[in-house]
C-alpha positions as CSV (number, residue, x, y, z in Angstrom):
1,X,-48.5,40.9,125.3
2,X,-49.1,44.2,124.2
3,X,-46.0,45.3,122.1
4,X,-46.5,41.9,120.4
5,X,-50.3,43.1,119.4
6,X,-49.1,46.4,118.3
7,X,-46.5,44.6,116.3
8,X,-48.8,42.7,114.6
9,X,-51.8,44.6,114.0
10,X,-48.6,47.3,112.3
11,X,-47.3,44.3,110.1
12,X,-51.1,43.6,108.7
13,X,-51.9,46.7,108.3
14,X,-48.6,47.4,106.0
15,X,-49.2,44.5,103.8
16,X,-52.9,45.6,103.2
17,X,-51.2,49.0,102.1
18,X,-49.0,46.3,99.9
19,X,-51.6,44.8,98.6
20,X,-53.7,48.2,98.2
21,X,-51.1,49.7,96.0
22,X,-50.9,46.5,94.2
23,X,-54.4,46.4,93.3
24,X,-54.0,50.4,92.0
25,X,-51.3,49.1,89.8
26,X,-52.8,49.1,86.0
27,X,-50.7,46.4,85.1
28,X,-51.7,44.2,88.4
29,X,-55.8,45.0,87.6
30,X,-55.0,44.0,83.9
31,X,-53.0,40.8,84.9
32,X,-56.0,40.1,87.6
33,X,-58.6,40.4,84.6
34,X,-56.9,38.9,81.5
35,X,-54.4,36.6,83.3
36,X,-50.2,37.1,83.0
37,X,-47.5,34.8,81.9
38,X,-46.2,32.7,85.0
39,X,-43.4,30.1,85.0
40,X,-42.2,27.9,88.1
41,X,-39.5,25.8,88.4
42,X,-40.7,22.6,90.4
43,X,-38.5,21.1,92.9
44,X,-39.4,17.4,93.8
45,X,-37.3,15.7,96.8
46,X,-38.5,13.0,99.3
47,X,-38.7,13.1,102.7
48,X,-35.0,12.8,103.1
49,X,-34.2,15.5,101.0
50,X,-33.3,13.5,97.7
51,X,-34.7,14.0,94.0
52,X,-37.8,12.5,92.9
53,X,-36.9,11.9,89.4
54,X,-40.2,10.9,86.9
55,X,-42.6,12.2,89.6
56,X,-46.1,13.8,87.4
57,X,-46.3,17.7,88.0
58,X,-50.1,18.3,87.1
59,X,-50.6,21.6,87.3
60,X,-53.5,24.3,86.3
61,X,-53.2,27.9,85.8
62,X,-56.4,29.4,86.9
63,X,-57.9,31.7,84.5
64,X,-60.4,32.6,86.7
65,X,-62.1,32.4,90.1
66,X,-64.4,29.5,88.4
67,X,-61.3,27.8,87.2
68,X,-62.9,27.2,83.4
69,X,-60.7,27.0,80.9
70,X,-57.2,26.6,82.7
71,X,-54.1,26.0,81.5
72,X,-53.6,21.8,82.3
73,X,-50.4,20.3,82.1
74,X,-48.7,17.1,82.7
75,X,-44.8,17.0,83.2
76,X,-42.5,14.4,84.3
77,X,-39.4,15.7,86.7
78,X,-35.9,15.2,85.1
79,X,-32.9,13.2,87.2
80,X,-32.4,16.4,89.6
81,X,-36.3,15.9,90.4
82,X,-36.3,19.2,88.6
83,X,-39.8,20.5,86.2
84,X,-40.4,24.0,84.5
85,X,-43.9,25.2,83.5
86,X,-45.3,28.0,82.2
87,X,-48.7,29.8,81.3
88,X,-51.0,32.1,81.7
89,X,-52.7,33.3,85.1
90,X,-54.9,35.5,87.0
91,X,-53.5,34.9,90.3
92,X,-52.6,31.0,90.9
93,X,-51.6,27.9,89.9
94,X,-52.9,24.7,91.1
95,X,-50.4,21.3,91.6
96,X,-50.6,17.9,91.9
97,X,-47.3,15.7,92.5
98,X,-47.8,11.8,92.3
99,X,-45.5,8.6,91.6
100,X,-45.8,5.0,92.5
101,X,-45.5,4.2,96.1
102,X,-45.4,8.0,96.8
103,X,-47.8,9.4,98.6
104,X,-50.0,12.4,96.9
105,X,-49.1,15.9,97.5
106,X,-51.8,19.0,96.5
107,X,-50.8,22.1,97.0
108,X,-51.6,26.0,95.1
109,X,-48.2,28.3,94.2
110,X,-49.7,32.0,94.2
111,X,-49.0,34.7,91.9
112,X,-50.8,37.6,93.4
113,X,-51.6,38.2,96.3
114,X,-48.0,38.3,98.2
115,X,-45.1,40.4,99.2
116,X,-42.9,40.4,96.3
117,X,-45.1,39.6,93.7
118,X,-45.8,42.3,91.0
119,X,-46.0,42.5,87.2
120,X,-43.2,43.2,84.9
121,X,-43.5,43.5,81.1
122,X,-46.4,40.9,81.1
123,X,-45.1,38.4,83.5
124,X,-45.4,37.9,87.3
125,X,-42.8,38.1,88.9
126,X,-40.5,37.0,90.3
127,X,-39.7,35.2,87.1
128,X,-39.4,31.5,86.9
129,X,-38.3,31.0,91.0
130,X,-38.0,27.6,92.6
131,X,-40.5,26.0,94.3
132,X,-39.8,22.7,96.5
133,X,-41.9,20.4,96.8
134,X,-42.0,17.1,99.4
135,X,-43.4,14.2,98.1
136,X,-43.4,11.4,100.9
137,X,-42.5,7.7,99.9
138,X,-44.9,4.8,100.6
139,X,-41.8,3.4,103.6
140,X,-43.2,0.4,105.5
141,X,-47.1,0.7,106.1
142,X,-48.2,-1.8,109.0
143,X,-51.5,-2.9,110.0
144,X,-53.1,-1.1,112.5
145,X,-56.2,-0.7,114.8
146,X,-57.5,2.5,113.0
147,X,-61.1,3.4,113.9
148,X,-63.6,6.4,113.8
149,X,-65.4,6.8,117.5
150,X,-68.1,8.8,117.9
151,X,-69.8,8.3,120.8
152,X,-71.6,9.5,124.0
153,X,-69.6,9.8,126.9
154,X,-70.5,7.3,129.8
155,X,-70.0,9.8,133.3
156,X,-69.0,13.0,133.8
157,X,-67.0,14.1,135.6
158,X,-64.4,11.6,136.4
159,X,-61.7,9.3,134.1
160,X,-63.2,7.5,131.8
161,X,-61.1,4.6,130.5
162,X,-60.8,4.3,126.9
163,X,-59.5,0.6,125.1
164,X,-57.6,1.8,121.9
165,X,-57.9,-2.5,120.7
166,X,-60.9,-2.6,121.3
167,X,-62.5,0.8,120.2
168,X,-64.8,1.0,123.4
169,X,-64.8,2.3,127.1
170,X,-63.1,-0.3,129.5
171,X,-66.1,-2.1,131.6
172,X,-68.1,-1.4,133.2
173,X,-69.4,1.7,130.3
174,X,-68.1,-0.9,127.7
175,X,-66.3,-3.9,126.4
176,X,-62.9,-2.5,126.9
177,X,-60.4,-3.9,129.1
178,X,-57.1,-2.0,129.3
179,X,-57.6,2.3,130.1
180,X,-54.9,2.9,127.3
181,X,-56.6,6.7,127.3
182,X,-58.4,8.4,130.4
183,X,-61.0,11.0,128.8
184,X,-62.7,13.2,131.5
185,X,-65.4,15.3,130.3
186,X,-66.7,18.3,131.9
187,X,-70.0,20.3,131.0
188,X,-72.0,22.9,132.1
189,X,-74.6,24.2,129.7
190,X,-77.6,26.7,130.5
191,X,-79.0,26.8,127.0
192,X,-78.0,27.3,123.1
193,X,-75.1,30.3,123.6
194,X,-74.7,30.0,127.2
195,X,-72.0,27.4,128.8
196,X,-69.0,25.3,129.2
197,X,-67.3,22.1,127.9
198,X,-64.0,20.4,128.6
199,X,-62.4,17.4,127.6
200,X,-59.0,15.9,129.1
201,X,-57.0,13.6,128.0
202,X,-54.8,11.6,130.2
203,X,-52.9,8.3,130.2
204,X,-52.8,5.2,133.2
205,X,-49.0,4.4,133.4
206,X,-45.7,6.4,134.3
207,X,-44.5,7.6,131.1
208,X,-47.7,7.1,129.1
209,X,-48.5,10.6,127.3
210,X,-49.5,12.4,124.2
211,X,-47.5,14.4,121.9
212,X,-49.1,17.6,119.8
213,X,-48.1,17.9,116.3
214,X,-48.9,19.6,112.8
215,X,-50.4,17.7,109.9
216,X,-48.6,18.1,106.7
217,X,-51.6,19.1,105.0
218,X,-50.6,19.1,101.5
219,X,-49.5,15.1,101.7
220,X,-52.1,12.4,101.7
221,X,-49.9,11.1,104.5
222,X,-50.7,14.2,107.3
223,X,-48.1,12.4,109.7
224,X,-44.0,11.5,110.9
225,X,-43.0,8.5,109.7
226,X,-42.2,7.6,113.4
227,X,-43.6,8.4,117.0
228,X,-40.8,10.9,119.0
229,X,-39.1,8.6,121.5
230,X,-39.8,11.8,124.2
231,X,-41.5,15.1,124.6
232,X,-44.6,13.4,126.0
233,X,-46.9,15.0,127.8
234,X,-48.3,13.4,130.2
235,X,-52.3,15.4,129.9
236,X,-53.8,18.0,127.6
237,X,-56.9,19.7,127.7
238,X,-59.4,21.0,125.7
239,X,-62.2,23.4,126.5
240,X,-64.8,25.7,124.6
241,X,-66.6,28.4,126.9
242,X,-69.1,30.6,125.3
243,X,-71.7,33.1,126.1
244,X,-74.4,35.2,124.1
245,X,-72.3,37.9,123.6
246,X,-68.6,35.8,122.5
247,X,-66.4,32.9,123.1
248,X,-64.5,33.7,126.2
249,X,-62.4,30.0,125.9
250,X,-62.0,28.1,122.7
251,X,-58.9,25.1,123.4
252,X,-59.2,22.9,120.8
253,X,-57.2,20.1,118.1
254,X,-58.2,21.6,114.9
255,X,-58.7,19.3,111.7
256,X,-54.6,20.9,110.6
257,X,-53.3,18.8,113.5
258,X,-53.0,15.8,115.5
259,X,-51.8,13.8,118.7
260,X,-49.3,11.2,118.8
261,X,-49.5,9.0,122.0
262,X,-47.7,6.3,124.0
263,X,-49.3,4.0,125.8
264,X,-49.0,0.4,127.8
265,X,-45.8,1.8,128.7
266,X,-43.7,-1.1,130.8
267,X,-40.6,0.3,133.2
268,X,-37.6,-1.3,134.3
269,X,-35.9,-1.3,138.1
270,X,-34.5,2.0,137.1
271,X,-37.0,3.6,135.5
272,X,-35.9,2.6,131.4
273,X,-39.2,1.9,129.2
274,X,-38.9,-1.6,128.5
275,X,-42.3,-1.9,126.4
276,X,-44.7,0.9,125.1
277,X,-47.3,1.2,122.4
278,X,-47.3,4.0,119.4
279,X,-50.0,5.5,117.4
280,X,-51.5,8.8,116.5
281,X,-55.1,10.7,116.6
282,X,-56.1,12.8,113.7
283,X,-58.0,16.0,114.5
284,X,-59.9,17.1,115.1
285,X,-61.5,16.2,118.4
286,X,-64.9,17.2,119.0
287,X,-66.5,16.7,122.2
288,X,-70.2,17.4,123.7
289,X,-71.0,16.8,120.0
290,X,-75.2,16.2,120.2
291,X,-77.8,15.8,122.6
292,X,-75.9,12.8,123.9
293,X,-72.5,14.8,124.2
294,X,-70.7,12.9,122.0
295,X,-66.8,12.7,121.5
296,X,-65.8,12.2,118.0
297,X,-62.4,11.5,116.8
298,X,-60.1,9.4,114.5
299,X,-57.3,7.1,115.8
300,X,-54.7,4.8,114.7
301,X,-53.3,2.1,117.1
302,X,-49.7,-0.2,116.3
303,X,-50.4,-3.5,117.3
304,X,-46.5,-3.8,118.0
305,X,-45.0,-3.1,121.1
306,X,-41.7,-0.9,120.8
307,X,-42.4,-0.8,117.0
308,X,-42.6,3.7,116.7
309,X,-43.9,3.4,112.9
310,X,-47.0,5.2,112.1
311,X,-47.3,4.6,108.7
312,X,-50.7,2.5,108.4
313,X,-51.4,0.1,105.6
314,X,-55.1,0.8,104.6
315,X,-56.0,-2.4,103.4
316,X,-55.0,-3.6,106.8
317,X,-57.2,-2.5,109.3
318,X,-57.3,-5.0,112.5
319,X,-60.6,-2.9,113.6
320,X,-62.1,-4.9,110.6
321,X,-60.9,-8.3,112.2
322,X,-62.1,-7.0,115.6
323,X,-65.4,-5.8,114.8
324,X,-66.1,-8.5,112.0
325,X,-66.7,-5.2,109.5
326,X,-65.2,-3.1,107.5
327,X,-64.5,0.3,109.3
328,X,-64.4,3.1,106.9
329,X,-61.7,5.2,107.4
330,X,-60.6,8.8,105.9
């Protein structure tokens, strides 16, 4: 562990000198005050790799920290998904990438700060580079149970079964009726800063598990298209431990990822899957949330068994059939 500290804490400390010569630099300090000519060469391909031609670069050159007065533009990308823009910046350029039944991509292209970047003859550099861009296709959204729980856990302690149709605990702490998740949740709290929480997260048959992933962040669709047919775990945990002083333990799903899980999982003779459920939970997961410790997350359940999609059709949410209301959802 230690040579990999060392490594690090050398690495940081040379790009603060990078970035501490920069900022010496007159012509960095004018280009941070009064802004520098910046051009980018926008890149648009879809999630298989192929040009996005007539996609909308929006973009908006900050002029300064309060962003007032930017430079706006609107651009369509040619045949080769391919857009050039220009203007005038202190340090970053804000984008938005949209087209019918594409999903929306956000995303910020700095200037300064950044290995590499520096000033030459009134323009940051490097000069005009190529920046690729994703932006996801609207595929084959399917109606799905998607709901947002928060609620107190029933017992401590011990497996709690949780019924992804439904959107309650299995009977008797609820109206659920098949354990398609098994949370057990774990405290020990002496006051404010003192004590522990835990939260696992099983699954009931052979072959059930859950699957940790990143969210593409910069999409308005954060997943895969698809569930992995393997790599499943088959439990993960999560804990926060904390005392007055510091956090000694903090295992968590932060809001920049999320869980895919299979569930209802039917074998074979020999062992092949021969049914299974897909779906996907958005972090983050908070847990002992409240006097009533509270576990808080945001879910979305296929209806169709063998059927990996997770691409989920807002306007179809069976948690509105199943509730008889309209669930909100992010």
């Amino acid at each position: 562990m230690k040579p990999c500290i060392v490594g690090t804490v050398v690495w940081f400390s040379c790009w603060l000198c990078i970035l501490s010569l920069q900022a010496k630099s007159p012509e960095i300090e004018a280009a941070r005050e009064h802004g520098a000519k910046g051009k980018v060469t926008f890149r648009i391909i879809d999630s298989k790799g192929k040009p996005v031609e007539n996609a909308n670069v929006n973009v908006a050159f900050s002029h300064s920290d309060s962003h007032v007065n930017d430079d706006v533009f609107d651009k369509p990308t040619d045949t080769n998904g391919l857009c050039m823009v220009s203007g005038i910046s202190v340090d970053q350029m804000n984008f938005t990438i949209t087209k019918p039944r594409h999903y929306k991509t956000e995303g910020q292209y700095w200037f300064y700060p950044g290995a590499g970047r520096s000033i030459d003859n009134g323009r940051w550099q490097p000069w005009n580079p190529t920046n690729t861009v994703t932006l996801k296709e609207r595929s084959n959204p399917v109606p799905m149970y998607a709901n947002n729980v928060e609620m107190p856990v029933p017992i401590r302690d011990v497996p709690v079964g949780f019924d992804l149709e439904i959107g309650d605990w299995v009977a008797p702490h609820g109206k659920g009726k098949e354990s398609d998740l098994l949370l057990t949740y774990k405290a020990k709290v002496q006051d404010y800063w003192n004590g522990s929480l835990e939260l696992a997260i099983s699954c009931t048959n052979k072959l059930d598990g859950v699957f940790r992933a990143q969210k593409d962040m910069g999409s308005d669709f954060h997943s895969v298209y698809k569930a992995p047919s393997g790599g499943y775990q088959s439990e993960i945990k999560f804990a926060f431990v904390t005392t007055t002083d510091k956090d000694l333990k903090v295992e968590k799903l932060g809001d920049t990822e999320y869980l895919i899980f299979r569930v209802r999982t039917v074998l074979d003779d020999k062992g092949n899957i021969v049914s299974a459920r897909y779906g996907k939970i958005y972090g983050p997961i908070e847990f002992g949330v409240g006097k009533e410790h509270c576990v808080r997350f945001t879910y979305y359940f296929n209806p169709t068994a063998n059927d990996r999609n997770l691409e989920f059709d807002l306007s179809r949410n069976l948690m509105w059939q199943a509730a008889g209301k309209r669930v909100s959802m992010p």
